[in-house]
C-alpha angles and dihedrals in degrees: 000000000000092000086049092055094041090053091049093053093052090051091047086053104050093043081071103034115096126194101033110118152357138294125240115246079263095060091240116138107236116201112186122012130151093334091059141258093304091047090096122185100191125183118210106279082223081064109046123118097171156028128290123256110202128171128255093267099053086044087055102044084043088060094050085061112100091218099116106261131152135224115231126206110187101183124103120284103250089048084051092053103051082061141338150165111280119261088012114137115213110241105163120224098229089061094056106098128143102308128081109272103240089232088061104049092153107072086192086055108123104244127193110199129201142156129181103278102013093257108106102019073069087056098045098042088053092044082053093044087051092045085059099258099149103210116046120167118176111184095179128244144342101232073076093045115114099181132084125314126202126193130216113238110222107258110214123225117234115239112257116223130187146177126219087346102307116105118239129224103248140175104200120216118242106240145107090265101055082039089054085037085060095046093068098036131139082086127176107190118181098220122206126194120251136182097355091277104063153044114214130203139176115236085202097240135047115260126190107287134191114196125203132160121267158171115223138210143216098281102024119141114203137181105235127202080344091281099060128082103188120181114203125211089182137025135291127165109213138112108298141166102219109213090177147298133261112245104231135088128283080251100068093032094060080040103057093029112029097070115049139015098266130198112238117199128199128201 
């Protein structure tokens, strides 16, 4: 623990000291190398014309310093969500021109930079340094990295619906019909009133269905006979399959429903 402390300090250290050392024959700053992550070759800051490469264990002990500092992840998104480095944002590279990215607002902000191989985390820490961020550090690629790793779950997007053009506020129900319901979306159904408390479309197909007997209120939304969505803005008791409910009054649903035959989407 001691050792570890003690390491921490000396990095702290060399991150502010300036005129210690030499320049690789590319001009980049490297802090760490075979001697270790305290063995630190630093170029005069005065001197400097581009970004910091450090190695994984400096990179490691930097983001244990509490100094504000932020973890960037310059591969694409979908790369960065199969597994990255905990707390990185992903900021792809290719994204990266000659304005300030928005996620990185302080131009004097410590950055540790990294992509998968070490190729394009060097492009886009010298792209930053250009731009006038101050404190570039790039410590190469992932498929290296022998700390933790975190993955991104796929985060599912809830179906939109709207009427007439304007999206509803809807809480989808969880089962295999509003899944299946998903799968053909986008949908256009021509809706017709019907009864005085609903309007009533064919989806075109049959999709899995599970009938029960309800009672329905004002905003439900229902499968009907497997090929029928049907949205109520009143109340009818029969065997439905309920897929949600659209979040307004019984006002504004007899409003928007109760006058005319409407067109729903769903996407």
């Amino acid at each position: 623990m001691k050792r570890r402390y003690l390491a921490l300090g000396m990095l702290t250290l060399a991150i502010i000291l300036t005129g210690c050392g030499a320049k690789t024959e590319s001009d980049v700053t490297i802090i760490g190398g075979a001697d270790g992550p305290t063995s630190v070759f630093l170029a005069s800051k005065n001197d400097k014309v581009s970004y910091t490469q450090i190695d994984q264990e400096t990179a490691k002990l930097m983001m244990d310093l509490n100094d504000g500092h932020v973890i960037v992840d310059v591969r694409r998104q979908d790369e960065y969500d199969e597994g990255h480095i905990p707390g990185a944002i992903c900021i792809p590279n290719e994204s990266i021109t000659d304005s300030m990215p928005s996620e990185l607002p302080d131009l004097e902000q410590i950055i540790l930079v990294y992509c998968r191989s070490g190729r394009r985390s060097k492009e886009a820490a010298q792209k930053l340094f250009d731009m006038g961020y101050t404190n570039v550090y790039e410590f190469g690629g992932i498929i290296d990295w022998t700390g933790e790793i975190v993955t991104e779950e796929a985060k599912e997007t809830a179906m939109k619906l709207s009427i007439d053009g304007k999206e509803m506020p809807v809480t989808w129900e969880d089962n295999t019909s509003v899944n299946e319901l998903k799968e053909i979306c986008p949908l256009k159904v021509n809706m017709s009133m019907y009864g005085g408390f609903e309007q009533v479309g064919s989806i075109g197909q049959s999709i899995s269905r599970d009938d029960k007997q309800i009672t329905t209120e004002f905003g439900d939304i229902v499968l009907y006979s497997g090929n029928q969505i049907v949205v109520f803005y009143g109340s009818n008791s029969w065997a439905y399959t309920k897929l949600g409910h659209i979040d307004l009054s019984e006002e504004e649903l007899t409003q928007l429903l109760g006058n005319d035959d409407v067109v729903l989407e769903i996407e």
